[in-house]
N, C-alpha and C positions, 0 to 999 in steps of 0.2 A: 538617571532613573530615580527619580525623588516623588513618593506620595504616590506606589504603585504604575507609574507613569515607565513606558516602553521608551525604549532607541526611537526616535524621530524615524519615519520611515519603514518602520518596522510592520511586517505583512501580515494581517488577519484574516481568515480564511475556511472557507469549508469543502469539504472532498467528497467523491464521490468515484465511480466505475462505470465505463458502456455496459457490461453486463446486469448490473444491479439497477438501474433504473431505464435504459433507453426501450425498452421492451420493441415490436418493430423486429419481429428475429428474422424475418424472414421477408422481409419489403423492401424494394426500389434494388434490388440484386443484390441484396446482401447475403452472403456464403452462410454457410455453417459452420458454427464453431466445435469446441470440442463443449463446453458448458451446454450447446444445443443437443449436441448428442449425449450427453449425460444424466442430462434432466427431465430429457423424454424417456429414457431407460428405468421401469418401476422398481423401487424399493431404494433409490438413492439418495431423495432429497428427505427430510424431514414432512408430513403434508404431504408429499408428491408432488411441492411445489413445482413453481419453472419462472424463468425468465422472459415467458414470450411474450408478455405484457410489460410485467415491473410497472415501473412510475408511468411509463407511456410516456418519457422525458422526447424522445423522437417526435412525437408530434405536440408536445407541450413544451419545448423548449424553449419561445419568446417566452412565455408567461413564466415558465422556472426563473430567468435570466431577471425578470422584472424583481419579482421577490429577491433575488440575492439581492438588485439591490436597494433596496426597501428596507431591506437588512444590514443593510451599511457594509456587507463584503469588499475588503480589496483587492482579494485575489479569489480566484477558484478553481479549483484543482480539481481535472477531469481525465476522464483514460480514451483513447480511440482506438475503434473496435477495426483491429486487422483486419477480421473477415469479409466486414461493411465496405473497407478500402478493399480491399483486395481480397476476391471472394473465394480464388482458387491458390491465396497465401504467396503469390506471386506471379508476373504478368502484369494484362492489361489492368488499368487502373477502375474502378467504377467510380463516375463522375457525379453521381447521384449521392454514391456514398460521402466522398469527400464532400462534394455542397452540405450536406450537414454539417460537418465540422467547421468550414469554411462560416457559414451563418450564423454557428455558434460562436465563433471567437469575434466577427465583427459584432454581434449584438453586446457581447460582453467588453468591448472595445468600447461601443456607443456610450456604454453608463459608466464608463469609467471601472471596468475592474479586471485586474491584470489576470489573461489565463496561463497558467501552467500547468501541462499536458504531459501525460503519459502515456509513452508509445506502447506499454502492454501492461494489461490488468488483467491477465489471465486467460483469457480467451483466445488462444490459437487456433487459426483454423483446422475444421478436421483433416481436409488435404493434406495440409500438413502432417496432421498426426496419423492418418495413411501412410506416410511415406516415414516413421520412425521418432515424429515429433521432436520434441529437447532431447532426446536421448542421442539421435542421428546427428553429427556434425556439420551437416550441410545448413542445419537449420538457421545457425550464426551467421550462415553469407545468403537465406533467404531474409532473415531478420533486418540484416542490414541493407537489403534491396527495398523491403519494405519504408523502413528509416528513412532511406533517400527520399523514396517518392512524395512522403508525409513531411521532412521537412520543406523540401521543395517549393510545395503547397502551401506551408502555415508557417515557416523559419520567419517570414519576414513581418508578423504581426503576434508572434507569440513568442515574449522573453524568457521562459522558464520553461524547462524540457527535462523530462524524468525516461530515461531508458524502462526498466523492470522496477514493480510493486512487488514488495517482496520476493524476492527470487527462491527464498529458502520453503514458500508454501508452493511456487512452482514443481521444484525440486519434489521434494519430501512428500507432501501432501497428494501431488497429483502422480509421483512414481514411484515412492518409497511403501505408502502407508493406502494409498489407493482413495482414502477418504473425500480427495477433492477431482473432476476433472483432471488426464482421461481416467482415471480409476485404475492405475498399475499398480503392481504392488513388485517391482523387484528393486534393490538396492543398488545393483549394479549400473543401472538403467537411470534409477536419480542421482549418484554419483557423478555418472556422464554430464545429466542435465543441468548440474551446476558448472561443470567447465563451460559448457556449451551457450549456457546463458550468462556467462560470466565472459567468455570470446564476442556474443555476439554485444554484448552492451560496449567492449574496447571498442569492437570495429565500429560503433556506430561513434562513440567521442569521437574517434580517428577523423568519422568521417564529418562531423559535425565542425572540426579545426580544419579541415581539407578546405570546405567549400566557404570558411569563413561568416558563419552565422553569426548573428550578435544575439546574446544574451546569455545565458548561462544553462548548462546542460549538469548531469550527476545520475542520483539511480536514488530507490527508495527501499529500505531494510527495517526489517522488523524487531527491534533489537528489546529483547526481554533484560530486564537484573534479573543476574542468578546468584545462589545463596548457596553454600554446602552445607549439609545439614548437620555437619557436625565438625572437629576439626579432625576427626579421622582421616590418615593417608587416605582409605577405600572413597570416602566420600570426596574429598578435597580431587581425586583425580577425576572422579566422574562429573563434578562441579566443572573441570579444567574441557574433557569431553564436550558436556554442552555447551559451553561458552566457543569451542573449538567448532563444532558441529552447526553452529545454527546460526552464530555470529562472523568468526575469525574466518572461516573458509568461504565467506563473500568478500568480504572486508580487507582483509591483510592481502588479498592478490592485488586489489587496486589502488591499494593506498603503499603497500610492499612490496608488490611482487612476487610475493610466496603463499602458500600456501600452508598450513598447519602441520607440523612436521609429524608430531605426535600422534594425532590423527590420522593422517595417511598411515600411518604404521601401525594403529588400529584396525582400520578399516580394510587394510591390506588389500585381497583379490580386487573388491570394490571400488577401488582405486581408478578414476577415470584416466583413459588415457590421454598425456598431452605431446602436442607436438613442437618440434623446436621453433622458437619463435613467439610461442601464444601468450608466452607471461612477461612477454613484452607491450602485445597489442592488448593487453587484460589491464596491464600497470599504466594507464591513461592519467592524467591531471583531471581532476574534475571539477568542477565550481562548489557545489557544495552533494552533501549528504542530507538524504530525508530520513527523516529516522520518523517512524509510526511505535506509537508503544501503549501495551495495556497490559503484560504481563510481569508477576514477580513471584518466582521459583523457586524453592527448596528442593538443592538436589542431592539425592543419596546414590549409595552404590545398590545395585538389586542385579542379583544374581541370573534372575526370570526380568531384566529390564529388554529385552531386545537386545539388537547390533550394539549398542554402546554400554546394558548393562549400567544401565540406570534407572531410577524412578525421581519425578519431579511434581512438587505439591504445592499448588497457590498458595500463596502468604500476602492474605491485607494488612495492610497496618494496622494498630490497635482501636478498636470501634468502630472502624472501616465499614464491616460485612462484606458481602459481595454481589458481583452484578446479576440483573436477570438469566444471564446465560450461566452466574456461578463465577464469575471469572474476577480476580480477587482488585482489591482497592488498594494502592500503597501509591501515591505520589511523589513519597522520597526515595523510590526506584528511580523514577524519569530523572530526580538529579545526580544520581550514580550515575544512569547508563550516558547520562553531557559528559560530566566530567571525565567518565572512562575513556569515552571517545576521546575527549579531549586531549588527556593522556599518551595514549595510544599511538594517533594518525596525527599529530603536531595540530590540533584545532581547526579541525575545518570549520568551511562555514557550512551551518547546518541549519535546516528548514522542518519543526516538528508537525512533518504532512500526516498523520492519522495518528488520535486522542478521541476517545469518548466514550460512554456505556451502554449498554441495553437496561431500560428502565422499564418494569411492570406499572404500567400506565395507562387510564383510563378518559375519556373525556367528560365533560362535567353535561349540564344540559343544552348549553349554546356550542357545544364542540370543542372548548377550549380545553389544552392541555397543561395541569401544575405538573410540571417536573421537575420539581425543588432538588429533589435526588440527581438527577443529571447534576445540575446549575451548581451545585457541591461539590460534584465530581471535577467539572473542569474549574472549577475556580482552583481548587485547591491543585490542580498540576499547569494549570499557569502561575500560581506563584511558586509553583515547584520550575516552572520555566524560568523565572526572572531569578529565583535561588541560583542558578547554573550561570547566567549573564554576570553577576555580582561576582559568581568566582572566575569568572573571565570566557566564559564559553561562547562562541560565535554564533550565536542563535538570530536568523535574522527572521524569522515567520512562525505563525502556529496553525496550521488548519484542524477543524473539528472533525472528526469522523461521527455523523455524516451531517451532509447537510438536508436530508430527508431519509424518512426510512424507506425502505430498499432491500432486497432480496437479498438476502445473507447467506448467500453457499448455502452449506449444508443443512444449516438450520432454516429454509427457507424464508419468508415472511412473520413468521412468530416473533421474533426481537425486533426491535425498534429501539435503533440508532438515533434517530433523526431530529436537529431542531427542530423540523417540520413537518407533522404529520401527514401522511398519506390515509387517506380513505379510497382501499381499494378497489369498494364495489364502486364508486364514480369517479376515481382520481382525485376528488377533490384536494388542497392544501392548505392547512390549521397549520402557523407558525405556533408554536410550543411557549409556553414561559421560560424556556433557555432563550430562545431566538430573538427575546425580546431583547433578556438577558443580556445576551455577545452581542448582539446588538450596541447596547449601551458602551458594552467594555470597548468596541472597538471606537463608537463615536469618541472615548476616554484615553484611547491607546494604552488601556493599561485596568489592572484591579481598584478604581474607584470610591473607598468607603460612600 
């Protein structure tokens, strides 16, 4: 790697979710999901947005596929919507559904840009979540019925396969703290849903080395640097808590086999139950880890903190500021949370699938967007990437989050993610002055002065 220059080979890339852009909620027999019932439900979304539009990527997806690559993309990192396949979360297949997927991956085949896909981005059908959702254990052997039939279908022209997009905003977000899709809030209930979603991603590797796919399969995690805010025992153990909580108790089962001893013995009643055998089919081999990252935390002890009895405070780096949403800047977080990993789990290989910011951003009088502010932001954690490679980290991709703006959970459409503007009254799409940007760095494979 000499004069900013990447590993030969090395995957540049932008990411994205069926829920956040394919909009189409409810066309060619596509099920309901739990985001559908969420977002129809007033007072949850920020706006009272919804997803029943989005990008309208469903029926603009030759013309998205064209821009990526216009863009110089080599991969693209997308999610398929379970309930689209499979509208009652299990059963007959919908064939409509799946031709989507099917025409998206050959068009992205046609130009040359490799897909890697992810079998869940949040969106469970509601059927499913009728019948007890992640919390239910059956859900891991409806998941992995799903799995089959999606690899089935697309194993044999799609080399990179992502079980679960963060499992811990699954968890947490959507049973612990209720803020995301379905809206639960007991603890007991996301406790479960991390075994549950942590059983059903083994069975699907299991099943992924069964039928002999080629390419590489793994899972995607959201991995924050966390800070103790002080070197007080009080803080230093609640620092230990969140690293435990939100990190180690995806992570250490399938790269160890165990789970966080400490924490169980916190969390006590909470404590999902497992059955003999599961941290066998949990402790899979994987190909690599996606680590997505934008946070870096100061953690204390706080008395009034919740279940774990703590409080945690964004910390940018010096002159940083922070993002449109507030959400802090430090780029030599991302080379901590490599190297830990690397530490840690014996260096896998790792794919950094979601980087990027929400930028308050306007367009000039031809439509064009300067977002110098983005283009700062990832420069400086790509070479916070290439920092991690130098100390030996096995980083073989980076993808942007996002490659267009896009429905943002709870903040509905107010942030913008995106290289690529969306104009929602018409759909239209304004590549950005990033897009030019990455563009460049990728023609360069690397930070080109």
């Amino acid at each position: 790697m000499d004069d900013g220059k990447f590993p030969e080979g090395f995957l540049w890339g932008a990411a994205t979710s069926a829920y956040q852009i394919e909009g189409a909620w409810n066309e060619d027999g596509k099920g309901e999901s739990i985001w559908d019932r969420f977002t129809h439900r007033p007072f949850t979304i920020l706006n009272g947005d919804n997803g029943d539009v989005a990008c309208d990527h469903y029926h603009r997806m030759h013309e998205d596929v064209n821009l990526m690559s216009e863009l110089n993309l080599k991969t693209y990192r997308f999610s398929i919507s379970w309930p689209r396949v499979l509208p009652h979360g299990h059963g007959q297949i919908n064939e409509k559904g799946i031709d989507f997927y099917n025409r998206l991956v050959d068009h992205l085949l046609d130009v040359n840009i490799i897909p890697n896909a992810t079998l869940y981005h949040w969106d469970l059908p509601q059927y499913i979540q009728d019948a007890g959702g992640w919390p239910n254990r059956d859900c891991a052997d409806w998941f992995a019925e799903y799995a089959n039939l999606v690899l089935n279908r697309l194993a044999d022209r799609i080399p990179l396969w992502t079980t679960f997009n963060e499992p811990h905003a699954i968890a947490y977000n959507g049973y612990a703290t209720g803020t995301l899709a379905p809206g639960i809030a007991d603890y007991s209930k996301a406790y479960g849903a991390v075994h549950h979603l942590l059983l059903a991603h083994g069975k699907t590797v299991q099943l992924f080395r069964q039928e002999g796919y080629e390419g590489e399969i793994g899972t995607v995690m959201n991995f924050r640097n966390y800070l103790p805010a002080s070197d007080k025992e009080a803080d230093v153990a609640a620092f230990q808590r969140a690293n435990d909580n939100w990190m180690s108790i995806f992570a250490s089962p399938i790269f160890k086999g165990q789970y966080p001893v400490e924490l169980f013995e916190w969390i006590s009643a909470h404590k999902p139950h497992i059955h003999d055998g599961d941290m066998e089919i949990i402790h899979q081999p994987i190909d690599f880890l996606g680590v997505n990252y934008y946070f870096n935390r100061e953690v204390a002890f706080d008395p009034n903190g919740g279940l774990l009895k703590l409080s945690m405070t964004p910390v940018s780096s010096q002159d940083w500021g922070y993002t449109a949403l507030g959400w802090e800047k430090n780029p030599g977080g991302l080379t901590k949370v490599l190297l830990d990993i690397k530490d840690r789990y014996d260096n896998p290989k790792i794919y950094i699938t979601e980087n990027g910011c929400a930028v308050n951003e306007t367009t000039n009088e031809g439509g064009f967007v300067d977002d110098s502010e983005r283009i700062k932001y990832l420069q400086a954690h790509i070479s916070a990437t290439q920092d991690a490679l130098h100390a030996g980290v096995n980083v073989g991709g980076y993808y942007v989050w996002s490659l267009m703006d896009n429905f943002e959970w709870a903040y509905g459409y107010e942030p913008r993610f995106g290289l690529v503007r969306i104009e929602y009254q018409d759909g239209r799409r304004i590549p950005k002055q990033s897009a030019l940007w990455f563009s460049n760095v990728i023609a360069n494979n690397g930070l080109i002065e």
